[in-house]
C-alpha positions as CSV (number, residue, x, y, z in Angstrom):
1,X,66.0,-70.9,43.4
2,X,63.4,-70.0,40.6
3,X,65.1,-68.5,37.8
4,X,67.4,-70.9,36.5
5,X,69.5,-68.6,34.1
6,X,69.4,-65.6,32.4
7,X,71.7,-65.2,29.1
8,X,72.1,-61.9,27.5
9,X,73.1,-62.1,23.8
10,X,74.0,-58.4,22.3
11,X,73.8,-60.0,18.9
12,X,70.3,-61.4,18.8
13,X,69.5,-57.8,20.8
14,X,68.3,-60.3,23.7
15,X,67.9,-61.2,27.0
16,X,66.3,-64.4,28.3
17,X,65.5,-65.7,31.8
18,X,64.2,-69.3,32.7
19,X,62.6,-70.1,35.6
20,X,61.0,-73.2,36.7
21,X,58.2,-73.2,39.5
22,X,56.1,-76.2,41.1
23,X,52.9,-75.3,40.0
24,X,51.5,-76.4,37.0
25,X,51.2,-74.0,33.5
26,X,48.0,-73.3,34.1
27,X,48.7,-71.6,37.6
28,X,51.2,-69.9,36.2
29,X,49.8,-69.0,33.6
30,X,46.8,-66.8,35.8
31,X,50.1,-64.6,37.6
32,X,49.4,-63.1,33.9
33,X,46.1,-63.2,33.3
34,X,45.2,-61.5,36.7
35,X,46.4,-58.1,37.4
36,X,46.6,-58.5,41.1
37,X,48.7,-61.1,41.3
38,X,50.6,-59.7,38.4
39,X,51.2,-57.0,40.5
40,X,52.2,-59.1,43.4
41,X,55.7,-60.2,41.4
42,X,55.7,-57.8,38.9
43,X,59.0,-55.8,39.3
44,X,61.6,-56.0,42.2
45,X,60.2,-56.3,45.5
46,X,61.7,-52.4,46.2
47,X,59.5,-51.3,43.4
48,X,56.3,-53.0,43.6
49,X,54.0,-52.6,40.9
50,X,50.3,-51.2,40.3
51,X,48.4,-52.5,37.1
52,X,45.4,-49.6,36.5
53,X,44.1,-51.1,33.4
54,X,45.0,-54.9,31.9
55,X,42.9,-55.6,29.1
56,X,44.4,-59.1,28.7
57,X,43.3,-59.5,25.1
58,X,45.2,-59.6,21.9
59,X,45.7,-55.7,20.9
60,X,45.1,-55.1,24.3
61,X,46.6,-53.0,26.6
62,X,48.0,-52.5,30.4
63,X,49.4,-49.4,32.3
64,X,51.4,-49.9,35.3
65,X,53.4,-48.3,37.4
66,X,56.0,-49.4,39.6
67,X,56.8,-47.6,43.3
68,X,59.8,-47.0,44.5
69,X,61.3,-46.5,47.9
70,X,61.1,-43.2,48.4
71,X,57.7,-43.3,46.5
72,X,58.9,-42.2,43.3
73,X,57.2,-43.6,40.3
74,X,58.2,-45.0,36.8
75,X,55.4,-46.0,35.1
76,X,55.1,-48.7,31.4
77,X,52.7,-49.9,29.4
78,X,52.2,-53.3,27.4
79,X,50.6,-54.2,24.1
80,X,49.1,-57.8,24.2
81,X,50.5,-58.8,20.3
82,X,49.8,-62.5,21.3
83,X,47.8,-64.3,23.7
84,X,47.9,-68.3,23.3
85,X,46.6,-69.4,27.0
86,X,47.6,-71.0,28.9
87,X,51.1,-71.5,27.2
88,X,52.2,-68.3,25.6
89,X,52.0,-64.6,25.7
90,X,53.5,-61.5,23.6
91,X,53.5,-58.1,24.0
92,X,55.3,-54.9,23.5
93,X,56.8,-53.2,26.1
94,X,57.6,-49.5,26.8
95,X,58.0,-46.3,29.2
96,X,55.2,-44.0,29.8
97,X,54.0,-40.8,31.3
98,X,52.3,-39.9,34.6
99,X,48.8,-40.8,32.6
100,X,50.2,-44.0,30.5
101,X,50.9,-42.8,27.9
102,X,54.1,-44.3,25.8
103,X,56.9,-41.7,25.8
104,X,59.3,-43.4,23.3
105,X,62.0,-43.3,26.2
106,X,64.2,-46.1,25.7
107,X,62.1,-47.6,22.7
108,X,60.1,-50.6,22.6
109,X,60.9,-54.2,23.8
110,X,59.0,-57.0,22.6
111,X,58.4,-59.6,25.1
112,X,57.8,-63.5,24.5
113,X,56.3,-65.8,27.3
114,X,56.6,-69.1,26.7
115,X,55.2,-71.8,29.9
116,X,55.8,-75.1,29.0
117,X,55.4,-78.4,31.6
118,X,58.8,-79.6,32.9
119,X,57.1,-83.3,34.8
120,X,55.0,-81.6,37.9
121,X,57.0,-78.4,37.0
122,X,56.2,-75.4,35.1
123,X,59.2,-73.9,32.6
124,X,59.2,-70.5,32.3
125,X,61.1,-68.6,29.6
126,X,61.0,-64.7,29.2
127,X,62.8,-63.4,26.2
128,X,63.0,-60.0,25.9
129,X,64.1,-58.4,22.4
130,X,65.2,-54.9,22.2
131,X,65.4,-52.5,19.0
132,X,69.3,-51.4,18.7
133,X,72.5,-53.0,20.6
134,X,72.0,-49.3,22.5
135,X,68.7,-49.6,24.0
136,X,69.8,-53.3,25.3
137,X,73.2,-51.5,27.0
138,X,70.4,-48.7,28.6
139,X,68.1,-51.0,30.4
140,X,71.1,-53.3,31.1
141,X,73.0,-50.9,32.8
142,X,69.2,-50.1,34.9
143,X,69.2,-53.0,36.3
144,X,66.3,-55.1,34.1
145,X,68.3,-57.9,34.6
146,X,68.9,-58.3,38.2
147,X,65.1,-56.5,38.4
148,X,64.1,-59.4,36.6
149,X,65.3,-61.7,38.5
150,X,64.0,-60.2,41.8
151,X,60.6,-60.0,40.1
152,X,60.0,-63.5,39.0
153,X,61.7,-64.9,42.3
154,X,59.0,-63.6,44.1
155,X,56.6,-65.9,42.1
156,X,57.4,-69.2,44.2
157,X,56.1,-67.2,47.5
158,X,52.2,-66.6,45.5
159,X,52.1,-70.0,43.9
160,X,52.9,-71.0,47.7
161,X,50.4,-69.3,49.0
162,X,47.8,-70.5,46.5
163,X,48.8,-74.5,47.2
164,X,48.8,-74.1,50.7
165,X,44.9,-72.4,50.9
């Protein structure tokens, strides 16, 4: 299994996931740096996502959206706050519109990507910080977490497919 936990801590306004994959940081790190294979774990596997811009710069942005079974679509977007290749990454995090736009829904996560070697191993920790104890309940009781979880456990399936070619 990939992710190795996932802690959610309402009084830091938190939620981390680890994961560990056997690939080194610098694979991993380019399921970041390139949007289509980004898009290939991004989300759960029921609501793959589409990255239509990725300016992977700091102050940069991305718009996505992610499809849903019945072809319903939720779009987000991402501000790069932070790129340190190949070991860390920041950004802010958010709903948008049909265009990609931010809509404010929900308010703004921060995120915090942090790769770091573990022997032949990559360590991969996502935290996720959220404005209020409220929004953190919201996109709790939507699933991010188990979401989450789906999404990065697809990773071990690309960096397979990569080794092997």
């Amino acid at each position: 299994m990939t992710v190795i936990s996932t802690d959610k801590n309402p009084e830091a306004l938190s939620l981390t996931l680890v994961a560990e994959f056997d690939a080194g940081v610098e694979r991993v790190w380019q399921l970041f740096e390139d949007p289509r294979q980004l898009e290939r774990w991004w989300g759960p596997p029921t609501y793959p996502a589409t990255f239509y811009r990725h300016d992977f710069v700091p102050g940069g942005k991305a718009s996505y959206y992610m499809t849903g079974p019945e072809g319903d679509k939720a779009h987000g977007w991402w501000e790069f706050t932070s790129i340190e290749a190949p070991r860390q990454l920041e950004f802010n995090d958010g709903f948008a519109d049909n265009d990609g736009n931010p809509t404010g829904e929900l308010g703004i996560s921060h995120a915090t990507v942090t790769l770091e070697p573990a022997g032949e191993r990559t360590r991969m920790t996502i935290l996720s910080t959220f404005e209020s104890e409220e929004q953190l309940e919201q996109v709790m009781q939507m699933g991010m977490e188990e979401g989450l979880k789906e999404a990065v456990g697809q990773i071990d399936g690309i960096l397979a497919e990569h080794a092997n070619a």
